[in-house]
C-alpha positions in Angstrom: 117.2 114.1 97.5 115.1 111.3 98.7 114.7 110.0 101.7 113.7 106.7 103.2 111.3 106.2 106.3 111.1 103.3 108.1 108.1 102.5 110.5 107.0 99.5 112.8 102.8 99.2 111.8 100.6 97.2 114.0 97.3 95.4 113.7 97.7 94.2 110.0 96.2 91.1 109.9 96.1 90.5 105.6 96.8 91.7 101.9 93.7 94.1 102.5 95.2 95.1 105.4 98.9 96.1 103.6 96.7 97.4 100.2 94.6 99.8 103.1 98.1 100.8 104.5 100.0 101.0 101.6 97.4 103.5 99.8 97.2 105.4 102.9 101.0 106.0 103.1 100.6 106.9 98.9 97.9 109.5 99.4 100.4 111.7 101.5 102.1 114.5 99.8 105.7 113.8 99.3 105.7 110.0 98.9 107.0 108.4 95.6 106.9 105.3 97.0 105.5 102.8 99.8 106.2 98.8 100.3 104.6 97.6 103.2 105.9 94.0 104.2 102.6 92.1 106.6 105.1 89.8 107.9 107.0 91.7 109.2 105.0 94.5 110.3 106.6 97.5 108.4 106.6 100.1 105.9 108.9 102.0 103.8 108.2 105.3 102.7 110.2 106.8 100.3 109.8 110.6 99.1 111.1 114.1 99.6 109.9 116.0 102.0 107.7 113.8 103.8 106.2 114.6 107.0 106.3 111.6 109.0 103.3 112.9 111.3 101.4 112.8 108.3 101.9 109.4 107.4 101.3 108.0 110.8 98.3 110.0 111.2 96.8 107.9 107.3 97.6 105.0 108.5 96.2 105.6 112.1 93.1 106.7 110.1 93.0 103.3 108.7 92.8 101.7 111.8 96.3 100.5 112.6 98.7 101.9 114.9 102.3 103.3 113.5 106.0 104.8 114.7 109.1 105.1 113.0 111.9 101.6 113.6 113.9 102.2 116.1 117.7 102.9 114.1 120.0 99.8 114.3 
């Protein structure tokens, strides 16, 4: 079943900036999917069996700094 990540990503100043992140998120096993919104900071991963240390570490690769939202 899949599930749904969210994280709070940091230092993304453009589109190149959220096409960098979003490709970084895609290239880690697991993901089917990855919108990253620049306004407000975030991405959602989508997948099965994603290993959220992977993810933050390609997008830390890229340069930006990541962590999963807080729950509301």
């Amino acid at each position: 079943m899949p599930e749904t990540i969210e994280l709070k990503v940091d230092g993304m100043t453009c589109d190149h900036c959220v096409r960098a992140v979003t490709d970084a998120i895609s290239g880690v096993k697991g993901v089917a999917d990855a919108s990253v919104d620049l306004d407000a900071g975030a991405a959602t991963v989508t997948g099965e069996s994603v290993d959220l240390e992977a993810v933050v570490a390609a997008i830390v690769e890229e340069g930006y700094e990541a962590a999963p939202q807080a729950a509301s």
